[in-house]
C-alpha positions as CSV (number, residue, x, y, z in Angstrom):
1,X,8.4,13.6,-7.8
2,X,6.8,17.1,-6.4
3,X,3.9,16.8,-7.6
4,X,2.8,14.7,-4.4
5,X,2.0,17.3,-2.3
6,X,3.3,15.4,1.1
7,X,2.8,15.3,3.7
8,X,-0.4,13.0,3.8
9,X,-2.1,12.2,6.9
10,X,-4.0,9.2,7.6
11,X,-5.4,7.2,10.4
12,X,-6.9,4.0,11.1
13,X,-11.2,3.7,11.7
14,X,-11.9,5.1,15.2
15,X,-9.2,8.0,15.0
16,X,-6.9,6.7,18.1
17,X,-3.7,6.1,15.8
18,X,-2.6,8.6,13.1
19,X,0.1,8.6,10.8
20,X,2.3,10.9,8.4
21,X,3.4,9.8,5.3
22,X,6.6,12.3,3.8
23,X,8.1,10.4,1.1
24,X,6.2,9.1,-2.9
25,X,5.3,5.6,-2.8
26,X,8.0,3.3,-4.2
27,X,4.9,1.2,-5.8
28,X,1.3,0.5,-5.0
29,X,0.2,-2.8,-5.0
30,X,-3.2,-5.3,-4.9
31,X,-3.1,-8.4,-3.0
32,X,-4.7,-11.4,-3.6
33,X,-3.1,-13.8,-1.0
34,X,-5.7,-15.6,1.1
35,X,-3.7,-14.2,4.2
36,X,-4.6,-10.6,2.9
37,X,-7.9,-11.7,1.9
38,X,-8.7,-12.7,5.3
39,X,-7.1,-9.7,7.3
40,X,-8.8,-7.1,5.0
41,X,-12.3,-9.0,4.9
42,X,-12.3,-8.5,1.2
43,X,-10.8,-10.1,-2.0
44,X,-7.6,-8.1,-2.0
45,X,-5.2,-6.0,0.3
46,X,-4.8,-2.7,-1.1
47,X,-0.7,-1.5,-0.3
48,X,1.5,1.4,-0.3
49,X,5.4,0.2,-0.5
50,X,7.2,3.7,1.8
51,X,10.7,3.6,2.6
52,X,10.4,3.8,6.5
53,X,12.1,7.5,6.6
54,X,9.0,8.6,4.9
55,X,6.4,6.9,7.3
56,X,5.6,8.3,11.3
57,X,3.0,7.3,13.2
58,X,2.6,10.4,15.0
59,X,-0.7,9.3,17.4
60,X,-1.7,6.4,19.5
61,X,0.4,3.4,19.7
62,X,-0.5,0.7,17.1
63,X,0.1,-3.1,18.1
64,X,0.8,-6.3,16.6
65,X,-1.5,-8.5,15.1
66,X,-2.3,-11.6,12.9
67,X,0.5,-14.1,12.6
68,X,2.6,-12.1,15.2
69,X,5.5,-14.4,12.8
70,X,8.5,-12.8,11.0
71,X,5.8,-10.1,9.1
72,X,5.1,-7.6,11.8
73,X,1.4,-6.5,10.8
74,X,-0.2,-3.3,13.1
75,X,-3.0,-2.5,14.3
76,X,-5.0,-0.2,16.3
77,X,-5.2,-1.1,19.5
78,X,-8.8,-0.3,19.8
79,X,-10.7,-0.4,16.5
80,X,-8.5,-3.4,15.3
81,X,-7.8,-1.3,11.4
82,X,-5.3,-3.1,10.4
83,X,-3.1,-0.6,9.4
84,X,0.9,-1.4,8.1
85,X,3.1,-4.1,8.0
86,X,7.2,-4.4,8.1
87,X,8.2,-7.3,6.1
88,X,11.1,-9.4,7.9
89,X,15.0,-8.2,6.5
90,X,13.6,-5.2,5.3
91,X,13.5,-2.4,7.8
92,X,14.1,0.3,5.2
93,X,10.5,0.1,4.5
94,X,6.6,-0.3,5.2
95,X,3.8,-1.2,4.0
96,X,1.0,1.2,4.2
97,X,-3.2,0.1,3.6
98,X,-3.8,2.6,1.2
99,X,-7.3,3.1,2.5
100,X,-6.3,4.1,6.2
101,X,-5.0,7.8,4.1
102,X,-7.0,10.5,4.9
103,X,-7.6,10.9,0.6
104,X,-7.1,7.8,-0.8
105,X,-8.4,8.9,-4.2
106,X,-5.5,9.1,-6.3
107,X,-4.6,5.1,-5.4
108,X,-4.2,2.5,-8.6
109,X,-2.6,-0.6,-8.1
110,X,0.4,-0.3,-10.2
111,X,1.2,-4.1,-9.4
112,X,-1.2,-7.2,-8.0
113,X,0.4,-9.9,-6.5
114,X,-0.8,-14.0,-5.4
115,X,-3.1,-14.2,-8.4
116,X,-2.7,-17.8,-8.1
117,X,-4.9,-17.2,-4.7
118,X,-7.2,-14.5,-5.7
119,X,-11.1,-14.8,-6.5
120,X,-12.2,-15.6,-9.6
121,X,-14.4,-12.2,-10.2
122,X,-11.9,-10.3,-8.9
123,X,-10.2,-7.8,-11.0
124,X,-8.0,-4.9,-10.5
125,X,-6.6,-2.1,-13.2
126,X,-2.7,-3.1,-12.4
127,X,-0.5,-2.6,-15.3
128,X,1.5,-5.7,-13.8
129,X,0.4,-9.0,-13.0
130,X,1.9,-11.7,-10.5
131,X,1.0,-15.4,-9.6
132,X,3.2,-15.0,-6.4
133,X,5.0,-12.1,-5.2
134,X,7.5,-10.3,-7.8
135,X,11.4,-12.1,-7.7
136,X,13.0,-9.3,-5.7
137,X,15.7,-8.6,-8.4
138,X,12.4,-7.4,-10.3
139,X,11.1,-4.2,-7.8
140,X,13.9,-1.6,-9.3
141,X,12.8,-1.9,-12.6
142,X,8.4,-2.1,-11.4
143,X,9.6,0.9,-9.0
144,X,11.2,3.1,-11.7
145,X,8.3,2.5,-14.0
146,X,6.1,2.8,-11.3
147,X,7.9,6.7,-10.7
148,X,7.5,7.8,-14.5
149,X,4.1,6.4,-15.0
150,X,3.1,8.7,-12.0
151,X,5.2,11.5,-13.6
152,X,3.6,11.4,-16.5
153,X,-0.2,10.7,-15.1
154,X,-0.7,7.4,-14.4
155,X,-4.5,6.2,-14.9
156,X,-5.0,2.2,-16.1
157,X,-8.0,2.9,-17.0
158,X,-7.0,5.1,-19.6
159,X,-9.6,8.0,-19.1
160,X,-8.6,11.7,-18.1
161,X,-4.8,11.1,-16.2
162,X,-4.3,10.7,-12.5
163,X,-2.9,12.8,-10.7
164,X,-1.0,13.1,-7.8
165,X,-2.7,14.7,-4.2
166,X,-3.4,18.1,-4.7
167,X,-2.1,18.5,-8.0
């Protein structure tokens, strides 16, 4: 996918810790566990899935927060944004808050996860729905779909298409 026009830049609330993103997301993602619910003070985590080549934090030093368990979830150091995690056995990627990009415009929630947990008036415009987390032999086929949704203009909502940063 060129259409991205990478690299984005982002940064958490108070500016201290910056990051570069250089690589499409895999999949975007919405949620609704309580654990996300309580980190992001809202009803829903919003999520970029990166493979980790394509992530750099290129400013401050972020730390880690929450649980401080097997998830490894960062954070400024200073303003507390929490700002990516690294899920446990899976180094070759990251988990980006969509809304600690610079633009975060473009973001849909391609899939929402935990809806067994979420709100009762809350909604998103994901195409996919999951009571838990998806069984980890279904990403490759969400992840493909994901790529030629985006491709092709991705918008749930079905008014004028998505499109990509700066396209």
């Amino acid at each position: 996918m060129n259409d991205w026009k990478l690299p984005w830049e982002g940064g958490c609330r108070c500016g201290q810790v910056r990051l570069q993103i250089t690589a499409p997301p895999m999949v975007t993602v919405a949620c609704h566990c309580s654990g996300c619910q309580r980190m992001s003070g809202s009803a829903f985590s919003l999520s970029i899935l990166l493979p980790s080549d394509g992530f750099q934090v290129t400013q401050g030093e972020p730390v880690i927060g929450a649980l401080h368990g097997p998830t490894r979830h960062f954070y400024c150091p200073h303003c507390k944004s929490w700002m990516f995690n690294r899920p446990p056995g899976m180094d070759a990627f990251v988990i980006v808050r969509a809304t600690m990009l610079d633009d975060p415009s473009w973001f849909w929630p391609f899939l929402e996860t935990s809806t067994r947990e979420k709100l009762p008036w809350a909604s998103t415009p994901a195409v996919h729905s999951f009571e838990a987390f998806p069984d980890p032999a279904d990403y490759g086929p969400l992840m493909k779909e994901f790529a030629e949704r985006f491709r092709e203009g991705f918008n749930p909502r079905g008014k004028a298409p998505a499109r990509a940063p700066g396209a």
